[in-house]
C-alpha positions in Angstrom: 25.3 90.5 69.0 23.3 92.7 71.5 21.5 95.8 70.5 22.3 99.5 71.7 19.7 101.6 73.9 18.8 103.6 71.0 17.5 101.1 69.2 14.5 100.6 71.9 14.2 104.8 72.4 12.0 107.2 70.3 11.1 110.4 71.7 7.4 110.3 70.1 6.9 107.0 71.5 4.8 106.2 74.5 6.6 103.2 75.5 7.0 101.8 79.4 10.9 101.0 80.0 12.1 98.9 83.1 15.1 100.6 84.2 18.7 99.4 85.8 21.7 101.4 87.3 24.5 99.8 89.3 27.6 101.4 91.2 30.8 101.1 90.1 32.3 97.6 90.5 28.9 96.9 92.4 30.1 98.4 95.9 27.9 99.0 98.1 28.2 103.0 98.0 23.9 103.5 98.5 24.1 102.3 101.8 28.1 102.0 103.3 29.1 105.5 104.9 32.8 105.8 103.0 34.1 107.5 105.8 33.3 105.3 109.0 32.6 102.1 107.1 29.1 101.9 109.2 26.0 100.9 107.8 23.7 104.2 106.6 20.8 104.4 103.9 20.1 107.9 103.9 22.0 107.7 100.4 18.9 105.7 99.3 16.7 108.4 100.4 18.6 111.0 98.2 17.6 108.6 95.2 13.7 108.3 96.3 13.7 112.0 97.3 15.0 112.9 93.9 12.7 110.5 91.7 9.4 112.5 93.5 11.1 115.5 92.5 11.4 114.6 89.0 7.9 113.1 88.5 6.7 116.7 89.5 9.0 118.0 86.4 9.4 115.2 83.8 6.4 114.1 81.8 7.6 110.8 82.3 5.2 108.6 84.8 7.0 106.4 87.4 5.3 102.9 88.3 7.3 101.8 90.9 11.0 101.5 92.3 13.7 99.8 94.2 17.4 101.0 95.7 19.4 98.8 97.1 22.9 98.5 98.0 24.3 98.7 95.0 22.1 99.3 92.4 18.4 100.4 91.8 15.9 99.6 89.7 12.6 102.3 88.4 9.4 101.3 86.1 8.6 104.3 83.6 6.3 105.2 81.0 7.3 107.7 78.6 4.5 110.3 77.5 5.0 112.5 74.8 1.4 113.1 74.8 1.9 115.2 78.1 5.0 116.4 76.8 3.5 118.6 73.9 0.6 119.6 76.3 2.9 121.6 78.2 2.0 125.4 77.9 5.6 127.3 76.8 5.3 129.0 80.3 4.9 125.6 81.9 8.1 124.4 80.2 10.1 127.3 81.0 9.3 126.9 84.7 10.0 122.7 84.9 13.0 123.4 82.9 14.0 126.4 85.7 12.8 124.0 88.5 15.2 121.5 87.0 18.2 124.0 86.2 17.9 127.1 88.3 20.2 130.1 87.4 23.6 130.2 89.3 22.9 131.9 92.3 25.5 135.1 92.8 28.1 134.1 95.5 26.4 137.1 97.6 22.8 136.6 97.2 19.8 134.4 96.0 18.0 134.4 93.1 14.9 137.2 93.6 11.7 136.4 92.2 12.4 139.5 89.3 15.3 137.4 88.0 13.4 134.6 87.8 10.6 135.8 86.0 13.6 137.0 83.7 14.8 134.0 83.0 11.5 132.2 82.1 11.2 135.3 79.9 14.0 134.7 77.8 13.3 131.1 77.2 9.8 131.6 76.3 10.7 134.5 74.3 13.3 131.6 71.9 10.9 129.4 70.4 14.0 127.0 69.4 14.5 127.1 73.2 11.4 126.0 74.0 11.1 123.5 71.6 14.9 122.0 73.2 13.6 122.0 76.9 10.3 120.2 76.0 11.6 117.3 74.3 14.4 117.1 77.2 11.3 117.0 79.5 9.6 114.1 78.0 13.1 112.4 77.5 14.4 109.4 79.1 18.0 109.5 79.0 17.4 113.2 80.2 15.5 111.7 83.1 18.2 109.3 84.0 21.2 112.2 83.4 19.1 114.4 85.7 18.5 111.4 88.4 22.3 110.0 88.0 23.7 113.1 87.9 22.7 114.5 90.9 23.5 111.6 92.9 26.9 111.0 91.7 27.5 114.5 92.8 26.3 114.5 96.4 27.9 111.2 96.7 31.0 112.6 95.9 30.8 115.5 97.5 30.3 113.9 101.4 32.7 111.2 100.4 35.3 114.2 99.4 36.6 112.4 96.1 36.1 112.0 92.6 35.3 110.0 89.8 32.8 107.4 89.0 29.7 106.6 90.9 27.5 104.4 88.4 28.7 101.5 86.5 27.8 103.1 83.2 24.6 105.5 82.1 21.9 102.5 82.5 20.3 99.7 81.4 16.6 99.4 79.8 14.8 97.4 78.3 11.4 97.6 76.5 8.2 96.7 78.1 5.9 95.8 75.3 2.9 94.0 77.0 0.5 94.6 80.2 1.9 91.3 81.7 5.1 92.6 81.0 5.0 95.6 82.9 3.5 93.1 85.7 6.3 91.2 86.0 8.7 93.8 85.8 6.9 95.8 88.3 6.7 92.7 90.8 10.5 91.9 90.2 11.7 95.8 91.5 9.0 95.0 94.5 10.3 92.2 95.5 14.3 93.3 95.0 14.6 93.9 98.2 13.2 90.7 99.4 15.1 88.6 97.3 18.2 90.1 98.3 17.3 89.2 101.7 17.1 93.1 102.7 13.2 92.6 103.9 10.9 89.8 104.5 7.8 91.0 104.1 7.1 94.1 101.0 5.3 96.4 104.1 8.9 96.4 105.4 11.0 96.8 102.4 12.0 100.4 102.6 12.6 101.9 99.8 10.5 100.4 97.0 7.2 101.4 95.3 5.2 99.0 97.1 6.4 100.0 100.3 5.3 103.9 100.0 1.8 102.7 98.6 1.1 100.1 101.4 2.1 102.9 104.1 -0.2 105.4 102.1 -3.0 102.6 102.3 -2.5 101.8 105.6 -2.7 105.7 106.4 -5.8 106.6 104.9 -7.2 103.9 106.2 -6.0 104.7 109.8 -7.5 108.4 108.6 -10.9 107.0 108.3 -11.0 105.7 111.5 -10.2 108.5 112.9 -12.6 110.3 110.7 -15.7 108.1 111.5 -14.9 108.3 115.5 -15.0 112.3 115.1 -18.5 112.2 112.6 -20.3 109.4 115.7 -20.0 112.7 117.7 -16.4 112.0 119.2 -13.8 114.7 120.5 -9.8 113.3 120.1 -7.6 114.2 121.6 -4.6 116.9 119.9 -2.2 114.1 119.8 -5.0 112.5 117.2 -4.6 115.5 115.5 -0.8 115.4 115.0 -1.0 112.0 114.2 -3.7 112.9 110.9 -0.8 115.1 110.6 1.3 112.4 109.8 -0.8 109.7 108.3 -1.6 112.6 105.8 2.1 113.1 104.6 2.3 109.3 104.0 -0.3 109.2 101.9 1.0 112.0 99.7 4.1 110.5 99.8 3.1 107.7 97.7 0.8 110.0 95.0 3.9 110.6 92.7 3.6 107.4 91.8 1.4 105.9 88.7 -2.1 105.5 90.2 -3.7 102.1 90.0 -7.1 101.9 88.3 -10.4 101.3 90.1 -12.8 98.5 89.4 -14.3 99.0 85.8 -12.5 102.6 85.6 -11.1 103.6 81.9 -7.8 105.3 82.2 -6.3 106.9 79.0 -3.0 105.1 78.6 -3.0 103.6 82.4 0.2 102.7 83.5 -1.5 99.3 85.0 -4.1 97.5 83.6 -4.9 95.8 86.6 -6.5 97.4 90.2 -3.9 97.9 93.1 -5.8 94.7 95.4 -4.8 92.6 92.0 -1.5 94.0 92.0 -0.6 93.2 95.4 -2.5 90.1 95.8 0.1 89.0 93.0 2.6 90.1 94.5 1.9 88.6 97.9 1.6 85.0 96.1 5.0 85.8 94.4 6.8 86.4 97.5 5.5 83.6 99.6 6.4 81.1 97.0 9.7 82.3 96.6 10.4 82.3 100.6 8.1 79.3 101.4 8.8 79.6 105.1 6.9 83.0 105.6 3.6 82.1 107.3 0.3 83.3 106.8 -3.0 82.6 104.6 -3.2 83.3 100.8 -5.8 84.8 99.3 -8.4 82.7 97.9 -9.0 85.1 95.1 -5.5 85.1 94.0 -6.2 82.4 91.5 -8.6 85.2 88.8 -5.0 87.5 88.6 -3.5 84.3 86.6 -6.6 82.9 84.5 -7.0 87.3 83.3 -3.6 87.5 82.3 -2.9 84.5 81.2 0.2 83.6 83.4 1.2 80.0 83.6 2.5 80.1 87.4 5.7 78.0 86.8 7.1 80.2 84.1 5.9 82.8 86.3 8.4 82.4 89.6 11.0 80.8 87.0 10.9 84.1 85.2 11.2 86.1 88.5 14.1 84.3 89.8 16.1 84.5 86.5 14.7 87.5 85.3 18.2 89.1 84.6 19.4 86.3 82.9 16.3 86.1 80.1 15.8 89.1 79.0 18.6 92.4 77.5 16.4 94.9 75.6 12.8 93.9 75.1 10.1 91.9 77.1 7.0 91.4 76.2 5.3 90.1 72.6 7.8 91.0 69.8 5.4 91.5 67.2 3.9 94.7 69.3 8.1 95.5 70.0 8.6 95.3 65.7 5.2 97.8 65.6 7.2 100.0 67.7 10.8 100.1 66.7 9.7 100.7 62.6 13.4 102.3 62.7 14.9 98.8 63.5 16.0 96.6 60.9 17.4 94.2 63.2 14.4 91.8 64.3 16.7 90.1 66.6 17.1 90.6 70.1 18.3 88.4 73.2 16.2 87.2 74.8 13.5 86.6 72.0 12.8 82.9 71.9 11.7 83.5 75.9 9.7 86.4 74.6 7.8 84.5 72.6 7.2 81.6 75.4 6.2 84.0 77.5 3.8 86.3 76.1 3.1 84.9 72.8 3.7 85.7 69.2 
């Protein structure tokens, strides 16, 4: 018998979820235009687009993501720690952000009206209290992501009805490794579904926003050190620092990798972005062997720290659907966690327990 969501959900827990929503009957409605039939992914970019957006307004932190086709898949952690930081002000204005007032069918919304309405929520302290936990909620995330979508979807494809499969899938990420692998599996999506080759050319996925971002400030640098040696550039230089500068940003609403020997309160990763990608580099080659090119002679540390046996590694990769439904990670930190659970049964337990241990 499988377990409901809300068995894996508290809203005082800071927990990191691996997340799953698929179309309805699995079409392919994030990247086939309804009307012509023709290939076109800028229904993907709605999904990324809106994701930044909510980072900015949610208290929830976003690891990494992947849309495909069909389906997407987004690595969260939620923080009610942030959450109750929030000044009342600050919530009335992310709640606003999030669901402006109904503009009049003759004007906008002036700046008075909105100082108005932040007014009257901040003036409710029940109010207050409501929108804050909505902002460090999960299924309030996924509602305000789904949502949205489903709606502009619609609306170009003039019809009605459903969009997603169902609300979504989660499961519980109760280990470092854990979030690893998850993380590693949404990266590499696209490359399994024979989308991309390479994760510097899978569109549309964490890894791909923070290797444009690194490649961009590193490109930046360059230019930076030509101009310090005493160097004019051209204006063309200029436009292009420009541009290299709105790649790297575009990448900085996701969770930030720690540096060497750095302490991060409650880091989303435990490991440094090099680590991360050298892993995932290894990952892909092994699961496309006929993509060229030398490994890493490092790589080897990222297994012996976290304790991955390689095997159970790619197995766990390529049938990662199939293993796990609500938790993964050590079940003895996921029974610390769910104390409202009586249940100490989930699928997927016994490969739990293989995996990461007791």
């Amino acid at each position: 018998m499988t377990q409901a969501r809300k068995y894996i959900w508290n809203d005082n827990m800071c927990a990191h979820y691996f997340i799953t929503n698929r179309c309805v009957q699995q079409a392919y409605l994030l990247s086939t235009n309804t009307k012509t039939g023709d290939v076109d992914n800028h229904r993907k970019d709605w999904v990324q687009d809106r994701l930044s957006e909510l980072s900015e307004i949610f208290t929830i932190i976003i690891g990494t993501f992947s849309v495909l086709d069909n389906h997407m898949h987004i690595n969260v952690q939620t923080r009610p720690d942030l959450t109750e930081l929030l000044s009342d002000e600050e919530v009335a204005k992310r709640w606003l952000k999030l669901y402006p007032p109904k503009k009049s069918k003759t004007s906008n919304f002036t700046p008075e009206q909105w100082k108005t309405s932040e007014y009257a929520i901040i003036s409710n302290q029940e109010t207050v209290k409501i929108y804050r936990q909505r902002l460090g909620s999960l299924p309030w995330f996924m509602k305000s992501l789904s949502e949205y979508i489903a709606r502009l979807a619609n609306k170009e494809s003039e019809c009605k009805g459903r969009f997603w499969q169902g609300r979504y899938n989660s499961k519980l990420l109760t280990s470092a490794k854990a979030v690893v692998l998850a993380s590693q599996y949404t990266d590499l999506n696209p490359i399994r579904a024979n989308l991309a080759e390479t994760p510097e050319t899978s569109q549309f996925t964490g890894v791909y926003e923070r290797i444009q971002a690194s490649q961009a400030q590193e490109k930046i640098e360059g230019i930076n050190e030509h101009i310090n040696n005493g160097n004019a550039i051209h204006k063309d230089k200029k436009n292009e620092i420009d541009e290299l500068s709105e790649k790297i940003h575009s990448a900085r609403w996701l969770a930030q990798f720690p540096k060497e020997n750095e302490f991060q309160t409650m880091p989303f990763y435990k490991i440094t972005e090099r680590d991360y990608l050298d892993l995932l580099d290894w990952t892909g080659r092994i699961l496309h062997p006929k993509k060229t090119g030398a490994i890493p002679h490092d790589i080897p540390h990222i297994f012996e720290r976290l304790q991955i046996d390689k095997n159970e590694w790619l197995d766990t990769i390529i049938n990662y659907d199939k293993l796990f439904y609500r938790i993964i990670g050590k079940m003895s930190v996921a029974w610390k966690m769910l104390t409202e659970t009586a249940n100490h049964w989930f699928k997927g337990s016994k490969t739990n327990r293989k995996l990461f241990g007791d």
